[in-house]
mmCIF file of the N, C-alpha and C atoms, coordinates in Angstrom:
data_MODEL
# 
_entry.id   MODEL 
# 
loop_
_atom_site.group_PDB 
_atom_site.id 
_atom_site.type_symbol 
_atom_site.label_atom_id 
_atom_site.label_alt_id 
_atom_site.label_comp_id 
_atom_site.label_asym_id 
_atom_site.label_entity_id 
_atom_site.label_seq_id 
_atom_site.pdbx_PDB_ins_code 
_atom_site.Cartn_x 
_atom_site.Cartn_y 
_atom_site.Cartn_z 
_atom_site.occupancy 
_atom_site.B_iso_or_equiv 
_atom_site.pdbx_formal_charge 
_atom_site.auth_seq_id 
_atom_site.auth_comp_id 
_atom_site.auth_asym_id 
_atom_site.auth_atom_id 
_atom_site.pdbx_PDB_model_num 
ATOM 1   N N  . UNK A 1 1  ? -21.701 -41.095 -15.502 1.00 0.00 ? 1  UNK A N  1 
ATOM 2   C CA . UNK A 1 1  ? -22.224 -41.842 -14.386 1.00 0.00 ? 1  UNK A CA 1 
ATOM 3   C C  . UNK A 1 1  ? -22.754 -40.854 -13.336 1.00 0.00 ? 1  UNK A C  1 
ATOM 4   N N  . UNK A 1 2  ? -23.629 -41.442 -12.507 1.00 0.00 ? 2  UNK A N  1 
ATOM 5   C CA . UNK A 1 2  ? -24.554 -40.325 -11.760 1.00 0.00 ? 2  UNK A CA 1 
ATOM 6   C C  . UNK A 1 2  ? -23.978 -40.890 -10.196 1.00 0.00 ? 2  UNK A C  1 
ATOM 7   N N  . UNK A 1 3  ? -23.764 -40.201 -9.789  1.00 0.00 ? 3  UNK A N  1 
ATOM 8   C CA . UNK A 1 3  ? -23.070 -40.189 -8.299  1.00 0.00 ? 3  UNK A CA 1 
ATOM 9   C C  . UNK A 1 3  ? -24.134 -39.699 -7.150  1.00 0.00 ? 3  UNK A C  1 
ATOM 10  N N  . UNK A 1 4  ? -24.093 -40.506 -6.176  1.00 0.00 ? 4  UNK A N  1 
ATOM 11  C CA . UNK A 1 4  ? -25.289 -39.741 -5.053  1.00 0.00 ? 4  UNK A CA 1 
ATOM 12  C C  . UNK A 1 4  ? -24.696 -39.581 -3.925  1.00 0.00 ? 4  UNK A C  1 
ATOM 13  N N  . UNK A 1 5  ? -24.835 -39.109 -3.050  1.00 0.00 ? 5  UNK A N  1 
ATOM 14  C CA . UNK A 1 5  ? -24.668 -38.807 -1.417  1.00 0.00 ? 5  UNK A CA 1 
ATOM 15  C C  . UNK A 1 5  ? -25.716 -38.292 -0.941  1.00 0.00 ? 5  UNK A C  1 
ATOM 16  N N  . UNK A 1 6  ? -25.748 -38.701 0.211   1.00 0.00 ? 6  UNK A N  1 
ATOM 17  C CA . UNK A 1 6  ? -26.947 -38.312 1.441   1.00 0.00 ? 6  UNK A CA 1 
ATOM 18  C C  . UNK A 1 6  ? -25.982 -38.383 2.275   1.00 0.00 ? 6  UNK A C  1 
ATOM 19  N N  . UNK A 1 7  ? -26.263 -36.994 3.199   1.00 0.00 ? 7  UNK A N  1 
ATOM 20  C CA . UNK A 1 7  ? -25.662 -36.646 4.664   1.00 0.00 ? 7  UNK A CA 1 
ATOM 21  C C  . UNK A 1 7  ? -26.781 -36.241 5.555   1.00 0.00 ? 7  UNK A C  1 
ATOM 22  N N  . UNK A 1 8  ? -26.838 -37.954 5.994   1.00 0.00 ? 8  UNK A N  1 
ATOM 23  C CA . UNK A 1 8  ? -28.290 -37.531 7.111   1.00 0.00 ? 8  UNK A CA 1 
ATOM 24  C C  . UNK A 1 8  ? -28.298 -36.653 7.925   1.00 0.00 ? 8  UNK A C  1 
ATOM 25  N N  . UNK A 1 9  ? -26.573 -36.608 8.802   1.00 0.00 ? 9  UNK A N  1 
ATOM 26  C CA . UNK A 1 9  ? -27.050 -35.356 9.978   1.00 0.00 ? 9  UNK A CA 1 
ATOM 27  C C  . UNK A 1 9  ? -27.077 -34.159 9.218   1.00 0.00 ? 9  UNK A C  1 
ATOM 28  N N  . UNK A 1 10 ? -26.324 -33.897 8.255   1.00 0.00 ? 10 UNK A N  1 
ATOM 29  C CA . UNK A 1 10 ? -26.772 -32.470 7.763   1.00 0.00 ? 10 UNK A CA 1 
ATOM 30  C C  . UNK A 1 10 ? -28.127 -32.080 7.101   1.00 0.00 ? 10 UNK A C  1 
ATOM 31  N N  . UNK A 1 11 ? -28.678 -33.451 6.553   1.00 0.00 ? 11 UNK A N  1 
ATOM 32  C CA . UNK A 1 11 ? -29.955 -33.371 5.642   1.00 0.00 ? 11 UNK A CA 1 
ATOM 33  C C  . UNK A 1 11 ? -29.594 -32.759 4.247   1.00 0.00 ? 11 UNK A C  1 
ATOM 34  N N  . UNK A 1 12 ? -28.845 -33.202 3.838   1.00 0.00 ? 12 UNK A N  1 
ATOM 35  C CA . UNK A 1 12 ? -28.207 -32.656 2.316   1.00 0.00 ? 12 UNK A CA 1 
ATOM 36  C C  . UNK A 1 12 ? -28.163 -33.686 1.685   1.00 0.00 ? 12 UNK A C  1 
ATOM 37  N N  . UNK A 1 13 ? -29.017 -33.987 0.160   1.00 0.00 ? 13 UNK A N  1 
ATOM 38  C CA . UNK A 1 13 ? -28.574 -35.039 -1.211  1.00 0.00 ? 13 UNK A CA 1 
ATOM 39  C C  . UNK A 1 13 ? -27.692 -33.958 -1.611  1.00 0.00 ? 13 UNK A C  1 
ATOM 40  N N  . UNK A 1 14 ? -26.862 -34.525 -2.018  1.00 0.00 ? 14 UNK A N  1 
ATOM 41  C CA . UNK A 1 14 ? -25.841 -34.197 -3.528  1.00 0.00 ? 14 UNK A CA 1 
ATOM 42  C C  . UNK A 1 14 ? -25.777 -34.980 -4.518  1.00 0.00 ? 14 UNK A C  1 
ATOM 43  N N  . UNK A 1 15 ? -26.074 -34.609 -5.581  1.00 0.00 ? 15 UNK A N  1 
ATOM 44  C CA . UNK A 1 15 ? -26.114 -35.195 -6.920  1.00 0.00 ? 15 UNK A CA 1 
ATOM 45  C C  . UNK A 1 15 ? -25.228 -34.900 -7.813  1.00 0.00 ? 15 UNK A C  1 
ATOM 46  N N  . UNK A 1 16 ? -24.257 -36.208 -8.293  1.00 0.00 ? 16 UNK A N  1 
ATOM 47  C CA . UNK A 1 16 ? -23.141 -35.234 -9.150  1.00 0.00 ? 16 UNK A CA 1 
ATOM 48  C C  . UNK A 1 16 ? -23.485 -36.117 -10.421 1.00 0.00 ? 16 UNK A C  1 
ATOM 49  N N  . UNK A 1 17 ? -23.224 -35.329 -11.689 1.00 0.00 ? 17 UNK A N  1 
ATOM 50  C CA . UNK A 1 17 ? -23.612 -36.224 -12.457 1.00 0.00 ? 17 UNK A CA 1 
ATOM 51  C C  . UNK A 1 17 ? -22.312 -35.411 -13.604 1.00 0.00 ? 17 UNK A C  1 
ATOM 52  N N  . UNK A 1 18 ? -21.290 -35.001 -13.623 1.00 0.00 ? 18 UNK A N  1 
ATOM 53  C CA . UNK A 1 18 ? -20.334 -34.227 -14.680 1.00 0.00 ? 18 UNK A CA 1 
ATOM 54  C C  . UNK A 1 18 ? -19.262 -35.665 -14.182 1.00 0.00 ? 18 UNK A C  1 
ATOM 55  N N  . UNK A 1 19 ? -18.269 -35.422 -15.125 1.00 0.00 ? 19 UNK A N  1 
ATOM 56  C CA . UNK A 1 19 ? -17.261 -36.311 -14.952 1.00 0.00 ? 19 UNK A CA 1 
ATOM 57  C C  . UNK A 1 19 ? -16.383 -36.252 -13.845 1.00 0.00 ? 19 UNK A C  1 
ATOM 58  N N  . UNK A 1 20 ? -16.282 -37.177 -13.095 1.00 0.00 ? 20 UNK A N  1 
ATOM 59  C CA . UNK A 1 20 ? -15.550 -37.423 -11.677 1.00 0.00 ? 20 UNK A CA 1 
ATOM 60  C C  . UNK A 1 20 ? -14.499 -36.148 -11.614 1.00 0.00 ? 20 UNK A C  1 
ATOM 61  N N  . UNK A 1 21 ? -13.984 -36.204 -10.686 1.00 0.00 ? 21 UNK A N  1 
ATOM 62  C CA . UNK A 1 21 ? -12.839 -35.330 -10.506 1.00 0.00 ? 21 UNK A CA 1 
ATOM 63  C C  . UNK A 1 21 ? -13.018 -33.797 -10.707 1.00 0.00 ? 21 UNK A C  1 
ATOM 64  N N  . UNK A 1 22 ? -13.829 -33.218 -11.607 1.00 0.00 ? 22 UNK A N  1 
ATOM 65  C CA . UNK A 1 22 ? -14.062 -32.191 -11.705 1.00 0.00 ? 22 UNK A CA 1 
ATOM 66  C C  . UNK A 1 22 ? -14.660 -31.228 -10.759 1.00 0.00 ? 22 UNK A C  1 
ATOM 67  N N  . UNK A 1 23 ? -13.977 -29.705 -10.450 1.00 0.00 ? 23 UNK A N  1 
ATOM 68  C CA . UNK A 1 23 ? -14.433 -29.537 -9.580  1.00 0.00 ? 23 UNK A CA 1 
ATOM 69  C C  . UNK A 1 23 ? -15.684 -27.992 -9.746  1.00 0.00 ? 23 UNK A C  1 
ATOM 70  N N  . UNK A 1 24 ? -16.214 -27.713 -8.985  1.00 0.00 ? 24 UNK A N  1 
ATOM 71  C CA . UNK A 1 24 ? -17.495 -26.767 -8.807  1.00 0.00 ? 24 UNK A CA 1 
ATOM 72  C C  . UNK A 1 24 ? -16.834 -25.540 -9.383  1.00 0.00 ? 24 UNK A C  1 
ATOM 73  N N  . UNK A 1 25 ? -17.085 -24.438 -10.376 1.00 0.00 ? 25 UNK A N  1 
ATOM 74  C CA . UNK A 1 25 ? -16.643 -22.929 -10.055 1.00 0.00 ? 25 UNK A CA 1 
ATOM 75  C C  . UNK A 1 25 ? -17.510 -22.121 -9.733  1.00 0.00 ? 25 UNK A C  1 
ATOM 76  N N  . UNK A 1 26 ? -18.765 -22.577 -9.793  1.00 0.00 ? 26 UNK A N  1 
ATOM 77  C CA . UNK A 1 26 ? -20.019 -21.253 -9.288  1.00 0.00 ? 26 UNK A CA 1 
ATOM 78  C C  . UNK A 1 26 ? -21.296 -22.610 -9.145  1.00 0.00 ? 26 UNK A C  1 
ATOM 79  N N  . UNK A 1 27 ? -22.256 -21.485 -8.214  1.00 0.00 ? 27 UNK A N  1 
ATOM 80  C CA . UNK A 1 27 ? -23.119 -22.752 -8.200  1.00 0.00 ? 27 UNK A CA 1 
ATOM 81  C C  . UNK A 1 27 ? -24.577 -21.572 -8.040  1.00 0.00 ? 27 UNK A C  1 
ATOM 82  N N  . UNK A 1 28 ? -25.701 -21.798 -8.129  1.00 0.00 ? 28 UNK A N  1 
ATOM 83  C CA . UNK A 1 28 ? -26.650 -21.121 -8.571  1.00 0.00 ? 28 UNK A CA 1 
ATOM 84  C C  . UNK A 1 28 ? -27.829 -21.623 -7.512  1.00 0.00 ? 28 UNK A C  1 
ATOM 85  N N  . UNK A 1 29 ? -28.448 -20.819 -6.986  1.00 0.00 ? 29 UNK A N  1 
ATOM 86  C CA . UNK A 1 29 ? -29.916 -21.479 -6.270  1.00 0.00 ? 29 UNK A CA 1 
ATOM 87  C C  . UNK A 1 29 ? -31.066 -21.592 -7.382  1.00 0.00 ? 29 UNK A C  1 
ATOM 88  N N  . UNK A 1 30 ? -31.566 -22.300 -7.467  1.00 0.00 ? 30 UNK A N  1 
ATOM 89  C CA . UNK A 1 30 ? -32.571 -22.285 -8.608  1.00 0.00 ? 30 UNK A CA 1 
ATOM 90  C C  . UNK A 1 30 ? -34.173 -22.516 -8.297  1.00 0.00 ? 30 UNK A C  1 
ATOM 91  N N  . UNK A 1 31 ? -33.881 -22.925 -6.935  1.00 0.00 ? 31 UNK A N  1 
ATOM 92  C CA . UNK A 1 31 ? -35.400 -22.787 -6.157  1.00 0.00 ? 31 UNK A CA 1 
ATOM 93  C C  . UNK A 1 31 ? -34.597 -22.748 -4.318  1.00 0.00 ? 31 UNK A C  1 
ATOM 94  N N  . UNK A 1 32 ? -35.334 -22.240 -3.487  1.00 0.00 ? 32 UNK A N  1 
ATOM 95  C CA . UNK A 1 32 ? -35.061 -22.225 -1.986  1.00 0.00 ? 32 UNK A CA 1 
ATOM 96  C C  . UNK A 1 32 ? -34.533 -23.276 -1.753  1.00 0.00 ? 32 UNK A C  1 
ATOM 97  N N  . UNK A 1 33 ? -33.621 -23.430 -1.142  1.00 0.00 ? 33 UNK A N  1 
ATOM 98  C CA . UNK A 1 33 ? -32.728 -24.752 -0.876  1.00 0.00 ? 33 UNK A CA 1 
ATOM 99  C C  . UNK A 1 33 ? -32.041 -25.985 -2.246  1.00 0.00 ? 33 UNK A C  1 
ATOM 100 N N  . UNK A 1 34 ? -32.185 -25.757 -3.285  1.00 0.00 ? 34 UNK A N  1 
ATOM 101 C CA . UNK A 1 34 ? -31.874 -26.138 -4.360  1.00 0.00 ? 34 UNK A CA 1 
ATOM 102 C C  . UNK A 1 34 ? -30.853 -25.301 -5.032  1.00 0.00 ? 34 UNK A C  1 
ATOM 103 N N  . UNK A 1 35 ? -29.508 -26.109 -5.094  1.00 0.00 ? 35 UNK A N  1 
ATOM 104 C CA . UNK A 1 35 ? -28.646 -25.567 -5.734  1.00 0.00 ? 35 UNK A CA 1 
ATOM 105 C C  . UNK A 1 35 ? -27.773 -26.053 -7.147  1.00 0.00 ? 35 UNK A C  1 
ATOM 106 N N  . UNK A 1 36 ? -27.382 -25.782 -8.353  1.00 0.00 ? 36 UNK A N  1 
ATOM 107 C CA . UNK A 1 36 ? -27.135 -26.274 -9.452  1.00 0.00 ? 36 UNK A CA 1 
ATOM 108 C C  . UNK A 1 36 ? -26.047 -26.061 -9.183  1.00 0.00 ? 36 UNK A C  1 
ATOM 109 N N  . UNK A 1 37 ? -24.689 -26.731 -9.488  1.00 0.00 ? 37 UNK A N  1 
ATOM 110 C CA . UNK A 1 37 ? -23.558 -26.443 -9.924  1.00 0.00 ? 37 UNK A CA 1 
ATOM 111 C C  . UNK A 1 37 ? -22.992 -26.211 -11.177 1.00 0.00 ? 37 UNK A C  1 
ATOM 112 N N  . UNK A 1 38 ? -22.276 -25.609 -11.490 1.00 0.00 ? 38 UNK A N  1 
ATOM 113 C CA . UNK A 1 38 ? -21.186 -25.545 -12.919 1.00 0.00 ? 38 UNK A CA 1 
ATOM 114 C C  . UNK A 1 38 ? -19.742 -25.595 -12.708 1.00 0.00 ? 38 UNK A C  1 
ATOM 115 N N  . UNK A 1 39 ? -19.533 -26.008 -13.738 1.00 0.00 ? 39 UNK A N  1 
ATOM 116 C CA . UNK A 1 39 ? -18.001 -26.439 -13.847 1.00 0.00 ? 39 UNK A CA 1 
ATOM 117 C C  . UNK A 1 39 ? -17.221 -25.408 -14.257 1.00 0.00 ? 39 UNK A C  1 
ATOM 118 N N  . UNK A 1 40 ? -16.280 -24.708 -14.747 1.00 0.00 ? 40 UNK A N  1 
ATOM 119 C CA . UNK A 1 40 ? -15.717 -23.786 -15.001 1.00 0.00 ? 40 UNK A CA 1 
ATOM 120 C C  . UNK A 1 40 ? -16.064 -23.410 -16.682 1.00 0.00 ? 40 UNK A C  1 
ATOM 121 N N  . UNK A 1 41 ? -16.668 -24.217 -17.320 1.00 0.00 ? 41 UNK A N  1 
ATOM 122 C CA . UNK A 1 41 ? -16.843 -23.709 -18.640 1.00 0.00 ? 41 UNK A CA 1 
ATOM 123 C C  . UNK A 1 41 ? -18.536 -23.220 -18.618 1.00 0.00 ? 41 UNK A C  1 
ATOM 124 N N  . UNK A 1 42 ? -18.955 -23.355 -17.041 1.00 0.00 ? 42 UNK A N  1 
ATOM 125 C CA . UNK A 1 42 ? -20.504 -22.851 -16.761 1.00 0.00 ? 42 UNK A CA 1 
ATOM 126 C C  . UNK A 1 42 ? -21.589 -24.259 -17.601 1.00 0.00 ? 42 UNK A C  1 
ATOM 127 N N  . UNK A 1 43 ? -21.054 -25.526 -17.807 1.00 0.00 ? 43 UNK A N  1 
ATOM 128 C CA . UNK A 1 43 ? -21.966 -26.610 -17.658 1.00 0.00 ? 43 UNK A CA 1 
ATOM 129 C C  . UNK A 1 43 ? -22.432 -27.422 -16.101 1.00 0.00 ? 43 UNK A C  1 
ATOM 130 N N  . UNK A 1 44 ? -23.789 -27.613 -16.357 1.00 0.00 ? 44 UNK A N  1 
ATOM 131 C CA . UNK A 1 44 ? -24.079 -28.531 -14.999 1.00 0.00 ? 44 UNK A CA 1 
ATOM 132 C C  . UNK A 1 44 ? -23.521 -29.619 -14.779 1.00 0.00 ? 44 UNK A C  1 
ATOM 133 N N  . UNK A 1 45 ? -23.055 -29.413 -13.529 1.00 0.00 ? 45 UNK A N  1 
ATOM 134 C CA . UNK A 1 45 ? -21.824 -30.757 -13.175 1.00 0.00 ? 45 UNK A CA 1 
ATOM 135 C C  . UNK A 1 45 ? -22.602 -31.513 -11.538 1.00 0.00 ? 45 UNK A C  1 
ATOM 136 N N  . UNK A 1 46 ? -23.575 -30.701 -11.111 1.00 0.00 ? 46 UNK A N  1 
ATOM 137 C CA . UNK A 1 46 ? -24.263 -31.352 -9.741  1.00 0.00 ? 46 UNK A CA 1 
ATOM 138 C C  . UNK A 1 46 ? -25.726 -30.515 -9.485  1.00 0.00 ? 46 UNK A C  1 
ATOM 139 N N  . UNK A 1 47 ? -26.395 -31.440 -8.324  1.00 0.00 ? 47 UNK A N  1 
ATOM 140 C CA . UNK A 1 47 ? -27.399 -30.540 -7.773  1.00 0.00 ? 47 UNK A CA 1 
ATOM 141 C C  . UNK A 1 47 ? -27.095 -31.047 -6.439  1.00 0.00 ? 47 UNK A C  1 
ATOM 142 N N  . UNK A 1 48 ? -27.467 -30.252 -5.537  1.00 0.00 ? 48 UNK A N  1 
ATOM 143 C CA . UNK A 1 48 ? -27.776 -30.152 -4.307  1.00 0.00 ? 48 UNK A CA 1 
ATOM 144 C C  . UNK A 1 48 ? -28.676 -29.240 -3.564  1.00 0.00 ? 48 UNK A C  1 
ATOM 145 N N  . UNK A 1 49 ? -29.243 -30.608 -2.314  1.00 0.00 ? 49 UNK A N  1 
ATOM 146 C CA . UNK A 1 49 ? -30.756 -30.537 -2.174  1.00 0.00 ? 49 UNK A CA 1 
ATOM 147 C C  . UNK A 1 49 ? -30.598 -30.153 -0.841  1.00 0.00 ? 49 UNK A C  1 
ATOM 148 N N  . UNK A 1 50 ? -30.747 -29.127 -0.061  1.00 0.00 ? 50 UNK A N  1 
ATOM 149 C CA . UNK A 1 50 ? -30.722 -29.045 1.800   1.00 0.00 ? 50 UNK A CA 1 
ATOM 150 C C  . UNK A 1 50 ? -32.208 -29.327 2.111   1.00 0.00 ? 50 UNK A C  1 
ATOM 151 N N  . UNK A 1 51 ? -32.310 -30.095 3.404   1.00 0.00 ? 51 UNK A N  1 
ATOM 152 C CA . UNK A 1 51 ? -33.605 -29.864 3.768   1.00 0.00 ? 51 UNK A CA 1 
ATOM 153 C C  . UNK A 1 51 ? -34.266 -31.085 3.393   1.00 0.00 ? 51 UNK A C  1 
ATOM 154 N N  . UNK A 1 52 ? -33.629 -32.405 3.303   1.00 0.00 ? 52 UNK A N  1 
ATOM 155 C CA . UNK A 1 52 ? -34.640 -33.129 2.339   1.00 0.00 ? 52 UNK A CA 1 
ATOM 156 C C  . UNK A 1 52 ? -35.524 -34.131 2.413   1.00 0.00 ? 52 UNK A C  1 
ATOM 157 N N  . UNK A 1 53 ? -35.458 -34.010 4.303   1.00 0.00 ? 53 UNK A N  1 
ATOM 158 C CA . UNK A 1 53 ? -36.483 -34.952 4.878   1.00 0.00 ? 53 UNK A CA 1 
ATOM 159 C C  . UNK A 1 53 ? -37.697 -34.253 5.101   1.00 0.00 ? 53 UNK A C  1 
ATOM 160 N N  . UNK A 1 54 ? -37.211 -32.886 5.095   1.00 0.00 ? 54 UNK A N  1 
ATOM 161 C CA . UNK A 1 54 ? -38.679 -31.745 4.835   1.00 0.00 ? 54 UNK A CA 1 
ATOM 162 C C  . UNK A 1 54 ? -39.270 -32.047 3.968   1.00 0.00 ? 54 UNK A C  1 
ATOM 163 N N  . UNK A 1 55 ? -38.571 -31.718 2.863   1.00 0.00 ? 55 UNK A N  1 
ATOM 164 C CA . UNK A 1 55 ? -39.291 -31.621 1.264   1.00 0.00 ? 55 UNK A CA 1 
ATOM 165 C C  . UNK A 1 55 ? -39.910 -33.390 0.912   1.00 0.00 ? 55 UNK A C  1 
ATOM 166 N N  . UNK A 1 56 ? -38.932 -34.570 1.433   1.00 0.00 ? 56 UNK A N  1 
ATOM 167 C CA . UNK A 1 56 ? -40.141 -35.705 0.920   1.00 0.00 ? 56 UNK A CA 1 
ATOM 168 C C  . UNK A 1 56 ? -41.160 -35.215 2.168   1.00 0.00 ? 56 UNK A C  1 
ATOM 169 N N  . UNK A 1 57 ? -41.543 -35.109 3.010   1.00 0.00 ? 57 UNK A N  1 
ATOM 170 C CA . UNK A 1 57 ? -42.528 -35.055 3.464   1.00 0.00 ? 57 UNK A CA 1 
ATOM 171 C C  . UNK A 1 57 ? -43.882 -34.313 3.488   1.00 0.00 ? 57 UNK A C  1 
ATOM 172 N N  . UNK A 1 58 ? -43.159 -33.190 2.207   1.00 0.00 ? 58 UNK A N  1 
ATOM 173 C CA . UNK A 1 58 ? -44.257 -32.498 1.850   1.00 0.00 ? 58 UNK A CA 1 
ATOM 174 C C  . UNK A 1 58 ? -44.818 -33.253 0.309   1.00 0.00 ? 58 UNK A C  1 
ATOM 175 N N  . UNK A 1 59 ? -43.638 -33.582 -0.193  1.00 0.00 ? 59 UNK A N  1 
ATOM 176 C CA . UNK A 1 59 ? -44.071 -34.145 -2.122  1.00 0.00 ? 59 UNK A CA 1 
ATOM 177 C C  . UNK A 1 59 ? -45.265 -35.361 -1.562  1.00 0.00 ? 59 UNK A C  1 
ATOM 178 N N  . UNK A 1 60 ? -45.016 -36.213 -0.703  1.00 0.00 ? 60 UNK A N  1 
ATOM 179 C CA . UNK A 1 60 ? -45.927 -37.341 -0.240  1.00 0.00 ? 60 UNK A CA 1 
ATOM 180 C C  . UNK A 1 60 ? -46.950 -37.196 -0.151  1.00 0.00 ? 60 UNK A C  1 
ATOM 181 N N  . UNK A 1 61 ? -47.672 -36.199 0.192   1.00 0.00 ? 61 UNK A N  1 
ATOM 182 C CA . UNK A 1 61 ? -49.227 -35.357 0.588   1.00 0.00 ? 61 UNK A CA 1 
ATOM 183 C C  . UNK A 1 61 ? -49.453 -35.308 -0.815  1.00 0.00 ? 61 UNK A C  1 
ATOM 184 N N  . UNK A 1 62 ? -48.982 -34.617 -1.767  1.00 0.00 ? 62 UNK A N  1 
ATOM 185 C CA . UNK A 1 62 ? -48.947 -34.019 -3.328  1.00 0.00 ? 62 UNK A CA 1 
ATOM 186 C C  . UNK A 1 62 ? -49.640 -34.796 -3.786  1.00 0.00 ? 62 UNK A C  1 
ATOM 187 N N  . UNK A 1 63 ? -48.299 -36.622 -3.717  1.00 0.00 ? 63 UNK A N  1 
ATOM 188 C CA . UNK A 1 63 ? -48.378 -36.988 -4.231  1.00 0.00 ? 63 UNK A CA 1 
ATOM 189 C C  . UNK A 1 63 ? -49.614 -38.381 -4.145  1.00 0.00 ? 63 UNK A C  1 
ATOM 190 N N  . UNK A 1 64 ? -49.985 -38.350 -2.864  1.00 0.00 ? 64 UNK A N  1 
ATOM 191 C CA . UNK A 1 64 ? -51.291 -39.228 -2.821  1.00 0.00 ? 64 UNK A CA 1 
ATOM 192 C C  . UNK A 1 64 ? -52.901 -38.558 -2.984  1.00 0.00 ? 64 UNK A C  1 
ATOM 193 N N  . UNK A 1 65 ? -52.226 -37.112 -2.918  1.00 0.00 ? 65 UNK A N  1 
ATOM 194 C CA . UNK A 1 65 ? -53.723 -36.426 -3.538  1.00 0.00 ? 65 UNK A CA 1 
ATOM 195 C C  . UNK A 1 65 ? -54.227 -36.432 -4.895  1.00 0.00 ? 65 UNK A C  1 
ATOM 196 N N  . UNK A 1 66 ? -52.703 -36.466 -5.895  1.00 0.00 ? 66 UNK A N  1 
ATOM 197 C CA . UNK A 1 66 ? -53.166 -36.808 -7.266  1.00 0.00 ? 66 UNK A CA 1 
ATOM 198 C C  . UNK A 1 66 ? -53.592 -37.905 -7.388  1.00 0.00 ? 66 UNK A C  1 
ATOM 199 N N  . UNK A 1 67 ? -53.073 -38.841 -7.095  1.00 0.00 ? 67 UNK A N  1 
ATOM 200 C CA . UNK A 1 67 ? -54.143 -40.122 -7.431  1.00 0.00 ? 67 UNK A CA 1 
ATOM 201 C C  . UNK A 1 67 ? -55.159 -40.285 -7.492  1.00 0.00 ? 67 UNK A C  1 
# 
């Protein structure tokens, strides 16, 4: 099951998508403000997004120019 949170005042999604309860042992940036988590056997267990009223406001431009 895919789990979400938004923390408006901080501006952080978290995305957990590994089995409940489990917790983070390392976590990886994988683009500027984008972070992957792993679980202790080093599978993806979350992402988290800082920044993310920035970033829709840039994909929106993107995304009405492709059309």
């Amino acid at each position: 099951m895919i789990r979400t949170n938004y923390d408006p005042e901080a501006d952080v999604l978290h995305v957990a998508f590994g089995p409940q309860g489990v917790s983070s042992d390392t976590s990886e940036e994988v683009a500027p403000g984008v972070f992957v988590a792993f679980d202790p056997n080093g599978n993806p267990i979350g992402i988290e997004v800082i920044s993310v009223r920035r970033r829709s406001g840039e994909i929106a431009p993107a995304q009405a120019a492709a059309k």
